[in-house]
Each structure stands twice: as structure tokens, then as C-alpha cells.
C-alpha positions as CSV (number, residue, x, y, z in Angstrom):
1,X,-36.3,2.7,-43.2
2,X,-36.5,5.2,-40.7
3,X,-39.0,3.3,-38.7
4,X,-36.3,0.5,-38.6
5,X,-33.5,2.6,-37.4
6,X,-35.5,3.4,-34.8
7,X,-35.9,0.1,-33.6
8,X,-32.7,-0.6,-33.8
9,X,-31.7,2.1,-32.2
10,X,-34.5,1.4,-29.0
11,X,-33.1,-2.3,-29.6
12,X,-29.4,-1.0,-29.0
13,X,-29.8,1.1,-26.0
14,X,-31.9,-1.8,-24.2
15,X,-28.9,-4.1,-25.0
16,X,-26.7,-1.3,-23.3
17,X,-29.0,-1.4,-20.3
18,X,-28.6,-4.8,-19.9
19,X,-24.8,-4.6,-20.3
20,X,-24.7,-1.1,-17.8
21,X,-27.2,-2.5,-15.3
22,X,-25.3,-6.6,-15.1
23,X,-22.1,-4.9,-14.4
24,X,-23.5,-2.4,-11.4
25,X,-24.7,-5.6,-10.0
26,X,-21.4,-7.1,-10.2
27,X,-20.4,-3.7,-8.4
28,X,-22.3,-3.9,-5.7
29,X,-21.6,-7.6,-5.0
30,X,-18.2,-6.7,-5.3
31,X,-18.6,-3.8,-2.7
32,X,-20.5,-6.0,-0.2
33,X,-17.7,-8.2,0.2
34,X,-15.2,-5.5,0.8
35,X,-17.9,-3.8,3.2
36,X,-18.1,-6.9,5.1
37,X,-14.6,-7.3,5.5
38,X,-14.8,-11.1,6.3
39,X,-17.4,-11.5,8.8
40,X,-20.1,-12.4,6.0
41,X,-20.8,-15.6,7.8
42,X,-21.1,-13.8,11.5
43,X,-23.5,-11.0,9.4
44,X,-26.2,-13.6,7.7
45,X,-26.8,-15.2,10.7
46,X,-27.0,-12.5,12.7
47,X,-29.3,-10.7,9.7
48,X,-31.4,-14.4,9.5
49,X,-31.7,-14.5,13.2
50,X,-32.6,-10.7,13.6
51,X,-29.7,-10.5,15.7
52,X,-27.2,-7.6,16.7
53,X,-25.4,-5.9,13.0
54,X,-24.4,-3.2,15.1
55,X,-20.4,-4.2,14.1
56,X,-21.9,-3.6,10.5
57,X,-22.2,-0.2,8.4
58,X,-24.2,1.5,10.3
59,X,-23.2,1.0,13.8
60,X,-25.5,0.5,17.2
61,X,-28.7,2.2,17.2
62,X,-30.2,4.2,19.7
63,X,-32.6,2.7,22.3
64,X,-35.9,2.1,20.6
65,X,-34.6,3.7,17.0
66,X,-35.0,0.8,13.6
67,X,-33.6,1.2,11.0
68,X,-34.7,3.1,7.7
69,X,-36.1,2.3,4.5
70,X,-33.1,2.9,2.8
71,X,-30.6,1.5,5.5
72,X,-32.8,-2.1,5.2
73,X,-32.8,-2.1,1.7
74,X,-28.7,-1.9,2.1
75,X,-28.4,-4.6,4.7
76,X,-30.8,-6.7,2.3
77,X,-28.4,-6.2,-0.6
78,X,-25.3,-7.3,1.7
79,X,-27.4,-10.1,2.7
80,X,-28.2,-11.0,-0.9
81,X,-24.9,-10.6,-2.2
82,X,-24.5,-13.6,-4.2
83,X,-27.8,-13.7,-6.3
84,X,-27.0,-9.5,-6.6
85,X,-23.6,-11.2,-8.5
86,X,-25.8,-13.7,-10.8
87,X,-28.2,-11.6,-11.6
88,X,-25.5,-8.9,-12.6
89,X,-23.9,-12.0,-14.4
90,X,-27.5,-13.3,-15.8
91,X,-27.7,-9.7,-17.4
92,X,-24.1,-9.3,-19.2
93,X,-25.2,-13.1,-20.3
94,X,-28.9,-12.0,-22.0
95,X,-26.9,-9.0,-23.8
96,X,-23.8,-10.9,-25.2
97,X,-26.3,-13.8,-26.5
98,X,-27.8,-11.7,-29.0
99,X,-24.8,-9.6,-29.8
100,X,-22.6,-12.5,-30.1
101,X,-20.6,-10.2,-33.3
102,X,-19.0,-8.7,-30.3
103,X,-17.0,-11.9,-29.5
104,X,-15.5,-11.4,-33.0
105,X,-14.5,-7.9,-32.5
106,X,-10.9,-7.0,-33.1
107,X,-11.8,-3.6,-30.5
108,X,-13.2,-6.2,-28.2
109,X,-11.0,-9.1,-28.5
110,X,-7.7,-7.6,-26.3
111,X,-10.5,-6.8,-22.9
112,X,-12.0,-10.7,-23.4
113,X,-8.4,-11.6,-23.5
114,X,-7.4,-10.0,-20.3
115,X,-10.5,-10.3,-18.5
116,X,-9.3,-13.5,-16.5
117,X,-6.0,-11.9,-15.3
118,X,-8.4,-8.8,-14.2
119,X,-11.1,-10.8,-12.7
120,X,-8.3,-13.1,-11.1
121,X,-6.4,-10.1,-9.8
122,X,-9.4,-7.9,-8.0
123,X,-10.7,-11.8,-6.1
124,X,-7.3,-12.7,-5.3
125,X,-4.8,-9.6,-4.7
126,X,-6.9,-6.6,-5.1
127,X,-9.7,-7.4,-2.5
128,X,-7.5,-9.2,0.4
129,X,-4.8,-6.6,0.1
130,X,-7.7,-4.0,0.5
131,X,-9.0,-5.7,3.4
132,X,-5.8,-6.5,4.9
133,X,-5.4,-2.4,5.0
134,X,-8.5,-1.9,7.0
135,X,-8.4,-4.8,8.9
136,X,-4.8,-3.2,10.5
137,X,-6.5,-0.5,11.6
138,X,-9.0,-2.8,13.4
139,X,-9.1,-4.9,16.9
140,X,-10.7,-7.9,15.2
141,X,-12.2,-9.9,18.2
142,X,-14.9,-12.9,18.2
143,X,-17.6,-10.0,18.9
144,X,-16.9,-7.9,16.1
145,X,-14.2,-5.6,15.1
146,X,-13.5,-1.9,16.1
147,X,-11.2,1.2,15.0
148,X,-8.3,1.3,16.7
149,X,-5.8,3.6,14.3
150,X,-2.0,3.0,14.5
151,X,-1.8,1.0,17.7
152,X,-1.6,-2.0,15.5
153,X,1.7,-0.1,14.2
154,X,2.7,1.2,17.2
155,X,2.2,-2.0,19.4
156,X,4.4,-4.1,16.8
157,X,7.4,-1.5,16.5
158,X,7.3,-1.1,20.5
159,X,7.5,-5.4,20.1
160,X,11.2,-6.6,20.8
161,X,10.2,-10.1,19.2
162,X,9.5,-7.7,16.1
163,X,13.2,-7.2,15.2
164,X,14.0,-10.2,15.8
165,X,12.1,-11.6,13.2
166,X,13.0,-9.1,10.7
167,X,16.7,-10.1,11.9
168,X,16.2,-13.0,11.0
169,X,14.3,-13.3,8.0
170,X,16.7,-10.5,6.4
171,X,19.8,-12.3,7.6
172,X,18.7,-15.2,5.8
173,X,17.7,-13.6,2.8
174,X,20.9,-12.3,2.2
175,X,22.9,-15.6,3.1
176,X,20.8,-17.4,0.5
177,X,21.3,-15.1,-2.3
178,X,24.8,-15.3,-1.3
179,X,25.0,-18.9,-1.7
180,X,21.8,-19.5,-4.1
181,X,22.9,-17.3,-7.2
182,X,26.9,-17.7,-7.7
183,X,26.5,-21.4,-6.7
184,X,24.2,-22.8,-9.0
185,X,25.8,-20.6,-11.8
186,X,28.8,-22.6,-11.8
187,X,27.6,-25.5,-11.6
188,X,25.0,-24.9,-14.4
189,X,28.0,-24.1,-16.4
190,X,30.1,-27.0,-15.5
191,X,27.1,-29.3,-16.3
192,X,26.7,-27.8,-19.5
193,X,30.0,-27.8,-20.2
194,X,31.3,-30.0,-23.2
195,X,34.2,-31.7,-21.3
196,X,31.7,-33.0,-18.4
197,X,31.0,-36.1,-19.2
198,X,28.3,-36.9,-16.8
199,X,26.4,-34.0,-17.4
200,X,22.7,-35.2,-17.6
201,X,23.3,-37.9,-14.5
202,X,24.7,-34.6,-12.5
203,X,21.7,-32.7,-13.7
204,X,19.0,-35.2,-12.3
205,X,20.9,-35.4,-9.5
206,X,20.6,-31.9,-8.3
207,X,17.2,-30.9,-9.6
208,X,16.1,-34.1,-7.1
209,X,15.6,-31.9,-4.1
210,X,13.2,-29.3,-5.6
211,X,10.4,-32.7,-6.0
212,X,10.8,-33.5,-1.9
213,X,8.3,-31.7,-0.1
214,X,9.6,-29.2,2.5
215,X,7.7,-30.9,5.4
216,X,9.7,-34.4,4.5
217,X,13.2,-32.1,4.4
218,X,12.3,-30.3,7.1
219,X,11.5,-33.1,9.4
220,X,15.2,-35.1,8.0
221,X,16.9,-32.2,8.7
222,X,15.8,-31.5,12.2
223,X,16.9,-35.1,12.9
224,X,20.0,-34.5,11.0
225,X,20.4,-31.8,13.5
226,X,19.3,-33.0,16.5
227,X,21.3,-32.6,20.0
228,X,21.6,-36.7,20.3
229,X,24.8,-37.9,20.0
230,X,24.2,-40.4,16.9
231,X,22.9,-37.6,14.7
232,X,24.1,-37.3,11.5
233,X,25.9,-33.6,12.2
234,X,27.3,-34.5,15.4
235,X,28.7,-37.9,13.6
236,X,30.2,-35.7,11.2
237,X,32.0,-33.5,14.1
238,X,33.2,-36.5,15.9
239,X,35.0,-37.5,12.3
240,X,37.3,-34.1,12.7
241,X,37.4,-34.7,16.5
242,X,34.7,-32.2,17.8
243,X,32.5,-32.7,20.3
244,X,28.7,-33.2,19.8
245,X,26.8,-29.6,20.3
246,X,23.0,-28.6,20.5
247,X,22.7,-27.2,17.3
248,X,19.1,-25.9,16.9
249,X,19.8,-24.3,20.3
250,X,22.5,-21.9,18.9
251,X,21.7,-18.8,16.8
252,X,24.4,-19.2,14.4
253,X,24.2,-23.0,14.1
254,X,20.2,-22.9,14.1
255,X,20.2,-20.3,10.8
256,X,23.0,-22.9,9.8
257,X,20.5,-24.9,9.7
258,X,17.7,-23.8,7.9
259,X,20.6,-21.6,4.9
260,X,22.1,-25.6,4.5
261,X,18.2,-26.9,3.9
262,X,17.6,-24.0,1.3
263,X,20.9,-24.8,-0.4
264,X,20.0,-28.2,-0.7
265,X,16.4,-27.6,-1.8
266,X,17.0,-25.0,-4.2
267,X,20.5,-25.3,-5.5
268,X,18.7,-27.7,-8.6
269,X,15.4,-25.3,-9.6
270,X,18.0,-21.9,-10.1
271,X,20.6,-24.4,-12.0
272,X,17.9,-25.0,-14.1
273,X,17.4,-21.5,-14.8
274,X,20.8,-20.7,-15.4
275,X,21.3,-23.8,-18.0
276,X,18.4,-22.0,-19.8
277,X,20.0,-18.5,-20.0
278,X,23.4,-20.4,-21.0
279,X,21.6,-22.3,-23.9
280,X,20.6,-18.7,-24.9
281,X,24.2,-18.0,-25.7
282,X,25.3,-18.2,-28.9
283,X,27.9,-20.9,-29.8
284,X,30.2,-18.6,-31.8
285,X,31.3,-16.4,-29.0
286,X,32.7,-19.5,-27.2
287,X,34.5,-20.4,-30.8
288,X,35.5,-16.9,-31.4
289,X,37.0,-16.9,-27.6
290,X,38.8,-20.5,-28.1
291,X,40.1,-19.1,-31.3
292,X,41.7,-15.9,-29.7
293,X,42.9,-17.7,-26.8
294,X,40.8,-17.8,-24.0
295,X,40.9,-20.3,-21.6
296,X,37.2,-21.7,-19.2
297,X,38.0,-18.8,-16.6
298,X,38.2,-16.3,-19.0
299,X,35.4,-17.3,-21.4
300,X,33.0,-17.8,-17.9
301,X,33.8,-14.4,-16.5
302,X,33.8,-12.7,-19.9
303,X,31.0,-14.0,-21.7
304,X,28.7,-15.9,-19.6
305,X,28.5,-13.6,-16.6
306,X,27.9,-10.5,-18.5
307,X,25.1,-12.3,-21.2
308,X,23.5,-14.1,-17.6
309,X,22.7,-10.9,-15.8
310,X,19.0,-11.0,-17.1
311,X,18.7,-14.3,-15.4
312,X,20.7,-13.7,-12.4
313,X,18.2,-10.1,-11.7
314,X,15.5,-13.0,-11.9
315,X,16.7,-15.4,-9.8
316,X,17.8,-12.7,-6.7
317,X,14.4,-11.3,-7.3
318,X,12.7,-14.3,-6.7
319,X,15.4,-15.3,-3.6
320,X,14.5,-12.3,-2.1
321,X,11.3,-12.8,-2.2
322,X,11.6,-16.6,-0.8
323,X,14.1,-15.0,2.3
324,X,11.7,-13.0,3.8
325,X,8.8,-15.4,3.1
326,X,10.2,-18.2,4.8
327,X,8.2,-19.8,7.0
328,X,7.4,-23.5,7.1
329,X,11.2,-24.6,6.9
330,X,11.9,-23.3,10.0
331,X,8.9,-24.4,11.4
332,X,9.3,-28.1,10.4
333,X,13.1,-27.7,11.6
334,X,12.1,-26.6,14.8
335,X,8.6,-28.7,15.3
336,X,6.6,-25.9,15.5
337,X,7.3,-22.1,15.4
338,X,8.1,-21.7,18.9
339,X,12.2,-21.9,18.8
340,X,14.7,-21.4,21.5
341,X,15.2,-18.5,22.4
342,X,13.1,-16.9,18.4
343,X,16.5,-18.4,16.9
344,X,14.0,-19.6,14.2
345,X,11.1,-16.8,14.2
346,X,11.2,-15.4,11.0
347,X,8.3,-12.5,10.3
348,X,6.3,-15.0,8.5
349,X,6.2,-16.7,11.7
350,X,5.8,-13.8,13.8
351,X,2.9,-13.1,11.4
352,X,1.3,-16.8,11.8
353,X,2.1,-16.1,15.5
354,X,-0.6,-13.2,16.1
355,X,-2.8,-14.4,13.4
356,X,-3.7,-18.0,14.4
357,X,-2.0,-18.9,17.6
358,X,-3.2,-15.9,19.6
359,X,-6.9,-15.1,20.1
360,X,-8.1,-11.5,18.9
361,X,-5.3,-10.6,17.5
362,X,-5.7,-10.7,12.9
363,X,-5.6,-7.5,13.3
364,X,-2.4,-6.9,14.7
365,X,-0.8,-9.7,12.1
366,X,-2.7,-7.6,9.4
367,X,-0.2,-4.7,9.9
368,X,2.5,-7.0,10.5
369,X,1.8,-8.7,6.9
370,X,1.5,-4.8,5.4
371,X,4.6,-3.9,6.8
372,X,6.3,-7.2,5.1
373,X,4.7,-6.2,1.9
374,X,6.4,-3.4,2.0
375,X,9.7,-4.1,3.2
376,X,10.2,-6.7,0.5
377,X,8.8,-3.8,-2.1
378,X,11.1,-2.2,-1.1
379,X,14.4,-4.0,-0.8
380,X,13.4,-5.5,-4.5
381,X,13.0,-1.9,-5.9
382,X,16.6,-1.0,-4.3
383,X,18.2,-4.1,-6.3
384,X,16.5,-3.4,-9.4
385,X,17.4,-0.1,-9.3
386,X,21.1,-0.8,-8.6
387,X,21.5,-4.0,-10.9
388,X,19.6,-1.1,-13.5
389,X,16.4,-2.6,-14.6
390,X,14.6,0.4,-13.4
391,X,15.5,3.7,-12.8
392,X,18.2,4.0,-15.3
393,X,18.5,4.3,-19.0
394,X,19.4,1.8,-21.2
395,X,22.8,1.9,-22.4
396,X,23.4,2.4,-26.3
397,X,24.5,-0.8,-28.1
């Protein structure tokens, strides 16, 4: 008996082994990517060619110095990164197989359960946020990359094109949660209202928008909006007498523009979400409101507004969000993201700007994309803190 505890015991703590050494593999594939920082492809060929890794951890070496023993076997284990990552996977494979019980476990169950919203959050926010960090503390050029401290920062704050894009993107953040949250909430509760009679007809109607792609609206509107003569908005103004203008060469008639192609594209998807918090309410405080007197004004502003504030702090979340991340409307509006005079240059742009349309410069959109991070971080904290979802206790029922 004691002989077979033993075993088990030898048995257990190889299984552990396993388990311990498959996930410090994972590890260290893990930590070659984010040593790396995005120039894997530019480091294996350099390391298969015996070429310059000088931009790499260790830096240049002197005249006539190699590298040591342990410094080789690192640059080996960045180079072999992805069989590091199976064989760390190979590993936590060979020790679930025979202790397959472990699948079953109620202890166990919750991490398996979560393990894809981990995995998926390290890959794909985690790791790229990480290196977006170090990467705006870099000049990132074609031969490599080197530490520059704040002068990312302090180049884009000395940057007059700067403000304007935050101008802009935060002018039309607020004019489309203006528009995009009291809008759509009446006219969720007009179509769900009993005395319209064309309700489902209306609904199709206005959810239509949200399936056009943005390029398609983008490119109608900038014809809509066009200087020529026989466009549609300069039809319209010769209807009430005006005379045509150049619209998209105006700064309040170009962010006209691209608020009136947000109204139309998402007036539908938050009337959607605001027919789902009304179907939340129940019928008898309509009844008990009818019954006491109240007319449609009075039963809107007194029981749907209050009982819709959970939706409305999600749909201004999310149109918040959507302001200051606009991008390819204004782009398609204005056939490419260079626009008279930056009437159109939103940060997004001014991000896409410095990050693919100038050379040596991902470094310099790096911070610009941190500083956006946190700008709309902020600003959402600020309205959840004043709408109270955090911040404040609960009031007593």
C-alpha cells in the first residue's frame, strides 16, 4: 500500500512538471513576442542570414566581441518562438490526457470556462496595448527602432494639426450624442406606441441604414454634398431660394456633413435599443398612469425616461466611444483624409496620418493612439460618474 502511494505520489508530481514546465514555455513564447516588439520578421531573417540584431536585446557589440553562451541561447529561443509555444502546448496536452477527471472538476470548471476570454484578451488587448506603450517611446524607422523618451509626446502637443483633430473629433462626439440619444428615444417610443399604426413598416424603415456599408454612405453623401450645382443639397437650397455653396469646404457645413451621415446611419441600431428597454417596462404602470389621468407627455417624461436611464448610460457610452473613433466616414466624405483646410481630420485620422501615410513615424501615432485611449477613458469615467453608475452609492429603494 505504501509502495503504491509512492508511486502515485512520483506519478503526481511528474504530471505537475509537465503542467509547470508546458506553461513556462508558453511564458517564454509569450515574452519573445513582446521582446520583439513587432519586428519578428526583420529579426529571423536577420538571425537566418547572420545578419546585424544589434536593434535587438542586447544591442551592438563591440568590434571583434560575439556573443555569449547564454546570450545565443536567448536569441535562439526568440528565434524558435513558435515551436517554444507547441512544445509548452504539447506538454499541458500529455498531462491533461491522463488526468482527464480534471475536466470534470467543479474547482476547475470556472478557469476552463474563462480561459478563452483570458487567452483572447492577453493576444488581442493585453500585448498590442503593451507594445503600443513602448513603441511611443521609440523612433520606429525601416532600420530598427531606438529610445527616444517623450519627444513622441512632446512633438505631438507642440503639433497645431493636433488640436485640431481633437476639436474635431470631440465636437462631434458631443453633436452626436446630442442628436443620437433623445432622437431615437422618441421615436422608439412612438413606434411602439399602441396608436401608431404603421409601427413595424416604420421600424424596417429606420433600422435600413445600419445594413449599408459606411464606404457606400460615405461615397452618396459626398455626392450629396458636392460643390456642383445639381447636387442634391444645393437642389434643396435652391427650393428655399439660396444659392448653391461649397459645402465640404466650410467648417461648419463639412462637420454638417459627416453629424447628418451619423444620424442617418445610426438613428435605427440605438431605436432598436431603446424599443428593447421600453419592452422591459411593465404594462401596468402605463394602465395605472391612464387610470389617474396622465396623458402621452406625462406618462413619457414620467415613466419611460426615468426606467430608460440604464439604456440611455449604454447608448452615450457607446456614442462616445464611436465620436472620437471616427474615422472612415469622414474619410469616404472627403475621398481621402486629406480635407480642406483638416475641416475633416479627426484624431483617428491624424493617427492613420503618422502611422501609414508618413514614413518612420509608428512611433509618433503610437503615443497619439495612447493619448486617445486615454482621453476617451477618461471622458467615459466623467459620464459615468455623473449619470452615477460609478462613484456613487446606490440609492435605497
Amino acid at each position: 500500500m505504501t509502495g503504491t502511494k509512492k508511486i502515485r505520489k512520483k506519478a503526481g508530481r511528474r504530471a505537475v512538471a509537465l503542467l509547470v514546465a508546458g506553461i513556462l514555455l508558453l511564458l517564454i513564447g509569450v515574452a519573445s513576442l513582446f521582446i520583439l516588439q513587432g519586428k519578428s520578421v526583420q529579426f529571423d531573417r536577420n538571425y537566418d542570414n547572420g545578419g546585424d540584431l544589434s536593434a535587438y536585446p542586447f544591442g551592438a557589440k563591440a568590434d571583434g566581441a560575439g556573443y555569449t553562451a547564454l546570450q545565443q541561447a536567448a536569441l535562439w529561443l526568440l528565434r524558435q518562438r513558435a515551436l517554444v509555444m507547441l512544445a509548452g502546448l504539447l506538454l499541458i496536452v500529455l498531462f491533461v490526457i491522463p488526468n482527464r477527471d480534471l475536466l470534470y472538476s467543479q474547482t476547475l470548471a470556472p478557469y476552463v470556462f474563462i480561459a478563452p476570454f483570458v487567452i483572447t484578451f492577453v493576444v488581442f488587448f493585453a500585448y498590442p496595448l503593451i507594445s503600443t506603450i513602448l513603441m511611443s517611446f521609440q523612433e520606429i524607422t525601416g532600420a530598427g527602432s531606438k529610445w527616444v523618451g517623450f519627444k513622441n509626446y512632446t512633438d505631438m502637443f507642440a503639433n497645431k494639426n493636433f488640436y485640431t483633430a481633437v476639436q474635431n473629433s470631440f465636437v462631434y462626439m458631443v453633436l452626436t450624442c446630442a442628436i443620437l440619444i433623445p432622437v431615437p428615444m422618441v421615436l422608439a417610443y412612438i413606434a411602439e406606441s399602441k396608436f401608431s399604426k404603421a409601427g413595424k413598416f416604420f421600424k424596417t424603415v429606420a433600422f435600413m441604414p445600419v445594413l449599408c456599408s459606411v464606404v457606400v454612405a460615405g461615397i452618396i453623401f459626398r455626392m450629396m454634398f458636392s460643390e456642383l450645382d445639381g447636387a442634391l443639397m444645393n437642389q434643396a437650397r435652391k427650393l428655399v431660394g439660396l444659392e448653391p455653396i461649397t459645402w465640404l469646404k466650410g467648417a461648419s457645413t463639412s462637420m454638417f456633413a459627416m453629424v447628418l451621415l451619423c444620424f442617418w446611419r445610426w438613428t435605427g441600431m440605438n431605436m432598436l435599443y431603446y424599443m428593447a428597454g421600453l419592452k422591459s417596462i411593465p404594462n401596468e404602470l402605463y394602465e395605472a398612469a391612464e387610470i389617474d389621468g396622465a396623458n402621452a407627455v406625462q406618462k413619457f417624461t414620467k415613466i419611460c425616461l426615468p426606467l430608460l436611464k440604464p439604456t440611455t448610460i449604454y447608448v452615450l457610452t457607446i456614442s462616445i466611444y464611436a465620436g472620437l473613433a471616427m474615422f472612415t466616414e469622414s474619410y469616404m466624405i472627403f475621398g481621402g483624409n486629406n480635407s480642406p483646410k483638416n475641416y475633416g481630420l479627426t484624431i483617428v485620422g491624424y493617427l492613420y496620418r503618422y502611422g501609414f501615410e508618413k514614413v518612420d513615424k509608428f512611433g509618433f501615432a503610437s503615443a497619439v493612439g495612447l493619448v486617445l485611449l486615454v482621453g476617451a477613458l477618461i471622458i467615459t469615467l466623467i459620464q459615468l460618474w455623473l449619470t452615477g453608475t460609478i462613484g456613487r452609492k446606490a440609492e435605497k429603494a
